[in-house]
N, CA, C and O atoms as a printed pandas DataFrame, in Angstrom:
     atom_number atom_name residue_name chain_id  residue_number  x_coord  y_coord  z_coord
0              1         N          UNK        A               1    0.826   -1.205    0.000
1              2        CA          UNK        A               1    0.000    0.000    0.000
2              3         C          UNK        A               1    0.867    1.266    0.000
3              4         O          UNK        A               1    0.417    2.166   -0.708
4              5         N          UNK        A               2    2.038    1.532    0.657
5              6        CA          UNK        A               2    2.761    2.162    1.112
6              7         C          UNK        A               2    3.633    2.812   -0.272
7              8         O          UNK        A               2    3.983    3.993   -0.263
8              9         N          UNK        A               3    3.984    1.742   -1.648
9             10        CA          UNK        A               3    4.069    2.288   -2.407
10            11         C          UNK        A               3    3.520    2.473   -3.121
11            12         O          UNK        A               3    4.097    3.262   -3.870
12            13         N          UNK        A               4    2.351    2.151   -3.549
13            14        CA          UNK        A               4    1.380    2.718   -4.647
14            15         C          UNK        A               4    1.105    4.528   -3.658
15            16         O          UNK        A               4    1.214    5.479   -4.432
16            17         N          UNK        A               5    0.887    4.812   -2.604
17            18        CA          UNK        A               5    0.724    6.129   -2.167
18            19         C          UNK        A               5    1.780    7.026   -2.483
19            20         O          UNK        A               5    1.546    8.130   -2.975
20            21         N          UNK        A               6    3.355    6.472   -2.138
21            22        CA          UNK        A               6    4.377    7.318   -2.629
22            23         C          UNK        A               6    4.469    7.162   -4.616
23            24         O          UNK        A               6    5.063    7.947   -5.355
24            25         N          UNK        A               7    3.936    6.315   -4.907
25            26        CA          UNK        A               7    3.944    6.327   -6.568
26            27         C          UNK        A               7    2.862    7.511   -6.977
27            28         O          UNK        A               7    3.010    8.495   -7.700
28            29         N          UNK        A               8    1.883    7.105   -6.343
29            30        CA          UNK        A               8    0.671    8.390   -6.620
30            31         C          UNK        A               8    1.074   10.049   -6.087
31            32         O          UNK        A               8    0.507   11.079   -6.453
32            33         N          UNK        A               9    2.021    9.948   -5.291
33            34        CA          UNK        A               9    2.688   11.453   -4.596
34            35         C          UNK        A               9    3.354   11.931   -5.597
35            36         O          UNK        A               9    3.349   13.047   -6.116
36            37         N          UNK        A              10    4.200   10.534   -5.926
37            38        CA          UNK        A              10    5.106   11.346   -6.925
38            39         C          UNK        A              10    4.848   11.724   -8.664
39            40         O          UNK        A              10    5.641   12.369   -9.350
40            41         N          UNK        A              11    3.373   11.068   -9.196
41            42        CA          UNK        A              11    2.849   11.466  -10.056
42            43         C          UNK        A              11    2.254   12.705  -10.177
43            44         O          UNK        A              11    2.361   13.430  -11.167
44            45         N          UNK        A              12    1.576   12.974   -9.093
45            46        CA          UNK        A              12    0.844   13.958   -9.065
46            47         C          UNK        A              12    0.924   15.225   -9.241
47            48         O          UNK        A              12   -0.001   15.968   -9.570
48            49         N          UNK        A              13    2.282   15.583   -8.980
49            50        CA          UNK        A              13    2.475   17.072   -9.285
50            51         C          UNK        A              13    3.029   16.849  -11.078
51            52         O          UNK        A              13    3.125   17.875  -11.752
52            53         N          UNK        A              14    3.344   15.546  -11.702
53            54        CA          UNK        A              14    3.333   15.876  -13.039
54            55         C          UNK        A              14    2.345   15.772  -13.639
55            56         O          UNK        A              14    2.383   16.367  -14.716
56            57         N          UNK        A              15    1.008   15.025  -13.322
57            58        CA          UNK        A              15   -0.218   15.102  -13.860
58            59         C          UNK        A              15   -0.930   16.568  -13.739
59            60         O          UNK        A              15   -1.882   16.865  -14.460
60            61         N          UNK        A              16   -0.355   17.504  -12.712
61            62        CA          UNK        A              16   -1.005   18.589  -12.444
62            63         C          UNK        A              16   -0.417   19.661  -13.233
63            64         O          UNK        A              16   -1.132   20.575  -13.643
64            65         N          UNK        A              17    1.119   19.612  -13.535
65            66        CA          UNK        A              17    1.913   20.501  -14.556
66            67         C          UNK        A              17    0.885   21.076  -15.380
67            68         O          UNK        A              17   -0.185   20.598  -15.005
68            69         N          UNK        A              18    0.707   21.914  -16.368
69            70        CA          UNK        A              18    0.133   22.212  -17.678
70            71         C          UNK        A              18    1.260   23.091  -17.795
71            72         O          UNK        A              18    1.927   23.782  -17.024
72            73         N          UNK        A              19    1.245   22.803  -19.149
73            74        CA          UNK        A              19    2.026   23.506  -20.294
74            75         C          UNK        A              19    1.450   24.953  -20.584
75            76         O          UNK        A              19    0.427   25.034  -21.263
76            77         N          UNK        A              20    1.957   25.909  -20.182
77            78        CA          UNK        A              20    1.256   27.211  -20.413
78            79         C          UNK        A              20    2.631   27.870  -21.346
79            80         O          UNK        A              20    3.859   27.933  -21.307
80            81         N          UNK        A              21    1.372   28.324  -22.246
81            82        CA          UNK        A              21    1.977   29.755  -23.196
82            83         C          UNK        A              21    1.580   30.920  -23.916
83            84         O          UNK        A              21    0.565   31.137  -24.579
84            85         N          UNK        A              22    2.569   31.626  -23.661
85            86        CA          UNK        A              22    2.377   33.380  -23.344
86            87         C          UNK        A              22    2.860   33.772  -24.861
87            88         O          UNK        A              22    3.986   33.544  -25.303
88            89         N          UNK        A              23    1.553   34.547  -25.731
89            90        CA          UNK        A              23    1.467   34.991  -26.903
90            91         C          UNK        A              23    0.905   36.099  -27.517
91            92         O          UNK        A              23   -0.311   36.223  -27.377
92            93         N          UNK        A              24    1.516   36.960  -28.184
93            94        CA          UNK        A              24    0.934   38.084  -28.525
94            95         C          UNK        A              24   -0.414   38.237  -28.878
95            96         O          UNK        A              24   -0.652   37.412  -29.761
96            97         N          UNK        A              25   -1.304   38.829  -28.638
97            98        CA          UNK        A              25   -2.696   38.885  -29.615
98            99         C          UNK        A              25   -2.807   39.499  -31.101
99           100         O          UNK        A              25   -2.364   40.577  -31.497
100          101         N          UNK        A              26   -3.491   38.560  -31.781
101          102        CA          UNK        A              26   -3.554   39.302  -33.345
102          103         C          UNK        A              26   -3.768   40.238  -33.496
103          104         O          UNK        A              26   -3.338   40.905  -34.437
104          105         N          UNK        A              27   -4.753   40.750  -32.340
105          106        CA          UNK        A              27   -5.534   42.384  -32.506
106          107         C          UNK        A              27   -5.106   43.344  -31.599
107          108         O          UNK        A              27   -5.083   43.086  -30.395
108          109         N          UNK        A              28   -4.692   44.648  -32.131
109          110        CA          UNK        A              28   -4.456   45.385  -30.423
110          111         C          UNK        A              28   -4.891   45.245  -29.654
111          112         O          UNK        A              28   -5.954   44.647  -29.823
112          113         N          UNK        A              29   -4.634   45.526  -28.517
113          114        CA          UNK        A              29   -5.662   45.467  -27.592
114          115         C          UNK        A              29   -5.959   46.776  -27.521
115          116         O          UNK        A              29   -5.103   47.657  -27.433
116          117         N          UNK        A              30   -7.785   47.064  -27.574
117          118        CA          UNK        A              30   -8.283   48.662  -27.345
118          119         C          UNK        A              30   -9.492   48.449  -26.487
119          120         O          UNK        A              30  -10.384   47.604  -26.420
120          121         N          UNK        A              31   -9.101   49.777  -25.729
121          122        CA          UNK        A              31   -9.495   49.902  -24.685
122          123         C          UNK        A              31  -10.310   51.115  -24.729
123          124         O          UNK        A              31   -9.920   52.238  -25.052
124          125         N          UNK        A              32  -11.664   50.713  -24.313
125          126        CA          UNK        A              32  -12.917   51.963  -24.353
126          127         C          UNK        A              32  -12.887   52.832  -23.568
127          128         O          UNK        A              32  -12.598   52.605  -22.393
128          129         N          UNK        A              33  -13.110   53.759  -23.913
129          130        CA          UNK        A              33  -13.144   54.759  -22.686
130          131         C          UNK        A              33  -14.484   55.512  -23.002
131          132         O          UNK        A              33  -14.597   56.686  -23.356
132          133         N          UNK        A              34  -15.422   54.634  -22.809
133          134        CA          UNK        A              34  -16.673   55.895  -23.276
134          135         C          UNK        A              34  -17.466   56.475  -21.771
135          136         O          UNK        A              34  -18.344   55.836  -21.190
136          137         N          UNK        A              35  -17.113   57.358  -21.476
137          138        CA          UNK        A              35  -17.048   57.939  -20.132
138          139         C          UNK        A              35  -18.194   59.276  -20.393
139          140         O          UNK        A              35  -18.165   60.239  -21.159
140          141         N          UNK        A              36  -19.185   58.810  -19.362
141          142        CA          UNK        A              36  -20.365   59.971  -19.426
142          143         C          UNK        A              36  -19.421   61.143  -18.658
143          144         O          UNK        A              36  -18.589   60.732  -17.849
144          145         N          UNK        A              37  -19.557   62.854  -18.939
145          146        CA          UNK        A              37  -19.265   63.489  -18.277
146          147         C          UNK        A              37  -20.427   64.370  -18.195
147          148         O          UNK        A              37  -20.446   65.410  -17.535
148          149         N          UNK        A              38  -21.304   63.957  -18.824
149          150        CA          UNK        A              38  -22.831   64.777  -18.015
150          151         C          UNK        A              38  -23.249   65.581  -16.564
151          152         O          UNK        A              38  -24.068   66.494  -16.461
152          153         N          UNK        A              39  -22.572   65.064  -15.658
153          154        CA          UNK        A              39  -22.887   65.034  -14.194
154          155         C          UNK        A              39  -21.564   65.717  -13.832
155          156         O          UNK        A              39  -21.587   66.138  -12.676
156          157         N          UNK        A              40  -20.426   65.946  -14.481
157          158        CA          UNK        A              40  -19.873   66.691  -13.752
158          159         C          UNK        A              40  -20.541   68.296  -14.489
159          160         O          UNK        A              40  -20.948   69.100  -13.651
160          161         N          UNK        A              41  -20.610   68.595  -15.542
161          162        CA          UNK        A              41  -21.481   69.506  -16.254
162          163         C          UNK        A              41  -22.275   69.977  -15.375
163          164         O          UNK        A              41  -22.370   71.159  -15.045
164          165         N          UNK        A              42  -22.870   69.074  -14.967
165          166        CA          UNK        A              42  -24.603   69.895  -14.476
166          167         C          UNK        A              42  -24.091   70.177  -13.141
167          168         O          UNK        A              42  -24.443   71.340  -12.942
168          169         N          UNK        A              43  -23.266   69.641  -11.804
169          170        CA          UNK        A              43  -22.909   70.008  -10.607
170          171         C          UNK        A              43  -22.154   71.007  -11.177
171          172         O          UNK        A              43  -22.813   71.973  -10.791
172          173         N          UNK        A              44  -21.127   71.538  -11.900
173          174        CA          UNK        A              44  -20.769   72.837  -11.866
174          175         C          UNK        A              44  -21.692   73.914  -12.686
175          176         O          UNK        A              44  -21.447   75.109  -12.849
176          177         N          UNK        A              45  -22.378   73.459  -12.973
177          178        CA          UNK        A              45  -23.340   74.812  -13.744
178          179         C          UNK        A              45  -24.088   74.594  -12.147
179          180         O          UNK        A              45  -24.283   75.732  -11.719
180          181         N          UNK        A              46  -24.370   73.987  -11.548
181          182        CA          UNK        A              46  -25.138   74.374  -10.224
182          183         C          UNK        A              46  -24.828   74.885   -9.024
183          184         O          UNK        A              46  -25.535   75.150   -8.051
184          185         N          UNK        A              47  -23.105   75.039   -9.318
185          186        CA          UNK        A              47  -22.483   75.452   -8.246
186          187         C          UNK        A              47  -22.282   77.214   -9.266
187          188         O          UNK        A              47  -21.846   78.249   -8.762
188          189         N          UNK        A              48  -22.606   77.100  -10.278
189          190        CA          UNK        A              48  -22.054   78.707  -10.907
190          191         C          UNK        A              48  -23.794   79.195   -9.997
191          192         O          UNK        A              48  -23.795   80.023   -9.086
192          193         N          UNK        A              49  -24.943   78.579  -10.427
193          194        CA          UNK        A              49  -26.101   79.185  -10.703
194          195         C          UNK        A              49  -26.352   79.700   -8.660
195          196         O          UNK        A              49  -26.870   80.742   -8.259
196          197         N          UNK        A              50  -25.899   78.793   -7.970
197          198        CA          UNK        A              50  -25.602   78.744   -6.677
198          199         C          UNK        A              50  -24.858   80.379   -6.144
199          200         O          UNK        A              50  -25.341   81.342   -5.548
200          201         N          UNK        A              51  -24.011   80.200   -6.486
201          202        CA          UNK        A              51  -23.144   81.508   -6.641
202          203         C          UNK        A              51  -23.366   82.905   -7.481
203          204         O          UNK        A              51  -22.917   84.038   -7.303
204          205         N          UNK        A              52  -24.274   82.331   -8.500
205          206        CA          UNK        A              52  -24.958   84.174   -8.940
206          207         C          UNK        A              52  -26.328   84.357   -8.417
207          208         O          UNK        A              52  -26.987   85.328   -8.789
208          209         N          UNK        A              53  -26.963   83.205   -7.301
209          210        CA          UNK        A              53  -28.051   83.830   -6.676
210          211         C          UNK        A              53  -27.323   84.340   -5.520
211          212         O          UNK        A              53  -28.053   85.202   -5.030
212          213         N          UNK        A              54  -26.453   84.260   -4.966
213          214        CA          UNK        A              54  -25.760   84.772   -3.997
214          215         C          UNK        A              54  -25.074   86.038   -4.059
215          216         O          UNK        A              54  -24.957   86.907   -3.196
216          217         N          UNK        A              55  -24.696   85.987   -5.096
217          218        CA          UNK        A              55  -23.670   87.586   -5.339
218          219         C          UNK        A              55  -25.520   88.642   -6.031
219          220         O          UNK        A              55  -25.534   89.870   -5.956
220          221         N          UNK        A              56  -26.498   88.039   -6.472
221          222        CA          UNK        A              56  -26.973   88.837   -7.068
222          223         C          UNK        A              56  -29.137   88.121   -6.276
223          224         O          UNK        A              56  -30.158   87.605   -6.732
224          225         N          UNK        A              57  -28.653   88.571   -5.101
225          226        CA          UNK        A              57  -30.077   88.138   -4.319
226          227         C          UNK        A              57  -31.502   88.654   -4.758
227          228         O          UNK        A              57  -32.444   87.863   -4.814
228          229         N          UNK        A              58  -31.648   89.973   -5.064
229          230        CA          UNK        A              58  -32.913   91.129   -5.305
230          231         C          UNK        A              58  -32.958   90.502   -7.130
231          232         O          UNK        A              58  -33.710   91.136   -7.872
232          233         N          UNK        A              59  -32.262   89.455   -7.677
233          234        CA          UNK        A              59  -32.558   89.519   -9.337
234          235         C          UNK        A              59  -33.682   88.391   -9.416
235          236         O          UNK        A              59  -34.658   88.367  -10.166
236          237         N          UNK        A              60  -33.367   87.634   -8.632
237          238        CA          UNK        A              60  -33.758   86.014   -8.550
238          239         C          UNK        A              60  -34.996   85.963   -7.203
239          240         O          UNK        A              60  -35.506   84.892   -6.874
C-alpha cells in the first residue's frame, strides 16, 4: 500500500503541470473609454447658478 501512495505522490504534481503559453494577440488590444461626463457639467453649472443667486439676491 505504502508504495502505490508514494507512486501516486510522486505522479501527481506531473499530472497537475500544464504547459502554459504566453502569446501576442492578433488584434491590439483597445481599450474603451466611453465615459459619461454629463454630471460633472450639471454640478458645476449648479455650483455657478448657486453663486450668482448669492452675489446677485434682489434679481432672482
Amino acid at each position: 500500500m505504502k508504495g502505490t501512495q508514494i507512486l501516486t505522490a510522486a505522479a501527481l504534481p506531473a499530472m497537475l503541470a500544464a504547459c502554459v503559453q504566453v502569446s501576442a494577440p492578433e488584434k491590439p488590444i483597445e481599450i474603451n473609454l466611453n465615459i459619461n461626463i454629463r454630471q460633472e457639467v450639471v454640478v458645476r453649472l449648479q455650483q455657478d447658478v448657486r453663486d450668482l443667486i448669492k452675489e446677485n439676491p434682489g434679481v432672482f
